[in-house]
N, C-alpha and C positions, 0 to 999 in steps of 0.2 A: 239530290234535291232535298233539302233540308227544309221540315215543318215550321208547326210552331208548336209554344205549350203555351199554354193559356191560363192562368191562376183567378178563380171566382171567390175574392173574396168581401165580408161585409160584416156588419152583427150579426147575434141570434135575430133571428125573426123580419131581417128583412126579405125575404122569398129568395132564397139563391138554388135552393132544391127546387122550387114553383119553375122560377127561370132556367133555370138547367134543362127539366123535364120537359118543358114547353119546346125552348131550343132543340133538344133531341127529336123530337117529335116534327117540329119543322122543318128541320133541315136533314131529314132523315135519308133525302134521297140523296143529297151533296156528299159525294164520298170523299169530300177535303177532310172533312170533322171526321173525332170520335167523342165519347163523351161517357170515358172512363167510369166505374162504381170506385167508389174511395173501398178501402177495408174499414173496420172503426169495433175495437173494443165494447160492441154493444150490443144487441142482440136484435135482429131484424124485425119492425112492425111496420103496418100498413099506413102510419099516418105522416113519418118523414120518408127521407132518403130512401133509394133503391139500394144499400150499401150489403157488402160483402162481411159475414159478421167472422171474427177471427178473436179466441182468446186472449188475454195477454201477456201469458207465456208465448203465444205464436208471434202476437207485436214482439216480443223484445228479441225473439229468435231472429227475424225479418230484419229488425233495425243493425244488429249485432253482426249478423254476416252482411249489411249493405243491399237486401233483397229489396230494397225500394226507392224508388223515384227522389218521394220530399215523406217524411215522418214526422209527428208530434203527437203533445200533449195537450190537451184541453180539457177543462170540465170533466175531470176524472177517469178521459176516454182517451185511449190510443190512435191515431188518426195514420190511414198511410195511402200513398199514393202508389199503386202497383208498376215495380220495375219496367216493366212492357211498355207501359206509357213511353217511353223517352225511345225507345227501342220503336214504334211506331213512331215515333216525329222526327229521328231519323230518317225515315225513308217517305218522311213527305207528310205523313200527316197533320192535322190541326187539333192538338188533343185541351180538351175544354176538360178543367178540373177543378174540383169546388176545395178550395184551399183554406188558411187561414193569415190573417194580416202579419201574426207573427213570424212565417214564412218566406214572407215576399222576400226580403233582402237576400237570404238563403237560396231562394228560388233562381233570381238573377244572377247571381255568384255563381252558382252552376249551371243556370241555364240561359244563357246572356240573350237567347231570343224567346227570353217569358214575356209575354205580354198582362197586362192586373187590369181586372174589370173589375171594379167595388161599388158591389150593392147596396142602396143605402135606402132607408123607409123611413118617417116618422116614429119616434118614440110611441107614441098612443099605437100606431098601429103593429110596431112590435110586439108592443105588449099584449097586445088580443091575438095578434096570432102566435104568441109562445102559450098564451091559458089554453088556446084549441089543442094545441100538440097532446095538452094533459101528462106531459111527463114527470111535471115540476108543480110545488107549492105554489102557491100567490105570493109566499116571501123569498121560494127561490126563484121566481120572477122577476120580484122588485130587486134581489141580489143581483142576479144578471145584469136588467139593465142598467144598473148602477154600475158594473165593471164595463165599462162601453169597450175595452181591450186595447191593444195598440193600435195608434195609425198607421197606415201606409207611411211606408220611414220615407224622411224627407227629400227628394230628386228626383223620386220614382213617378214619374208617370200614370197617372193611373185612370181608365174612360171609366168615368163615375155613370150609373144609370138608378135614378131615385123610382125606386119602386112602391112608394107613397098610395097611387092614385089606381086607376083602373089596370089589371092584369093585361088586360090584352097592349096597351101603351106601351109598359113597360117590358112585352117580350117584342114587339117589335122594334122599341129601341136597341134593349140588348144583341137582338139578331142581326139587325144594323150593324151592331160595333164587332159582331163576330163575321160580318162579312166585310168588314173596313177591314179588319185586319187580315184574314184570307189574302182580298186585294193589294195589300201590302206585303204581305209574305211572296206574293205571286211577282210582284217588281223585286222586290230584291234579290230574289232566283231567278231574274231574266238574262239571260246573256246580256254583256253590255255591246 
């Protein structure tokens, strides 16, 4: 029985850590989902991500023998999706990973049952919540949001959830689309 993989992607600062965290927390008893720690070239604090922190000698080790799912670059940080993931969605799971839009094409190319949730916020409210992170200047903010990055490349499908307004809206919408798709994974593994 074959999973799914699932790709969270969006800008800086529209909550896809927030929604991720939240989703894990809800659905914590659904043993369909997992919901992977990315590795990431940076070094672990308490105000984003749960992530796994890894040199980048170790990123290029990782990338070079193939030891990962999906890898990139961004923002001067190595980003990797840990091998196991795909190795759990073989054997049935629903693996929820915070990804990147530059990705997606890549991602369906090898993984033809990824499905792309893109989180999307207002600009103003990007912007206040990348000043909260405090990692960044006020002009490598306004850099940022200026680079809005690629879109979801053109055919691709993607359940868009605007995370603009009230947190709790926007994780039950998201949790929604992560149990539309479950439900969908769940038909298409039915005997016919």
């Amino acid at each position: 029985m074959a999973g799914q993989f699932v790709l969270i992607v969006g800008p800086s600062g529209a909550g896809k850590d927030t929604l991720l965290g939240a989703a894990a927390d809800r659905l914590s008893d659904d043993r369909r989902f997992m919901f992977p720690r990315r590795m990431i070239t940076r070094a672990p604090d308490a105000v984003t991500e749960n992530h796994i922190a890894i040199s980048p000698a170790e990123y290029d080790e990782m990338v070079a023998d193939n030891d990962v799912t999906l890898a990139w670059r961004a923002h001067g940080l190595g980003y990797i999706i840990p091998r196991d993931v795909m190795r759990q969605v073989a054997v049935g799971k629903i693996a929820v990973c915070n990804g990147s839009r530059r990705i997606v094409a890549e991602a369906i190319a090898k993984y033809p049952r990824c499905a792309v949730i893109l989180v999307t916020a207002d600009h103003g409210v990007r912007a206040r919540r990348l000043a909260a992170r405090g990692r960044e200047t006020i002009e490598g903010i306004t850099a940022r949001l200026a680079r809005e990055g690629a879109p979801v490349p053109a055919g691709i499908e993607a359940i868009a959830i605007d995370n603009s307004g009230h947190l709790a809206e926007s994780v039950d919408a998201f949790c929604q689309a992560l149990l539309l798709l479950a439900r969908r994974a769940e038909q298409e593994n039915a005997p016919a």
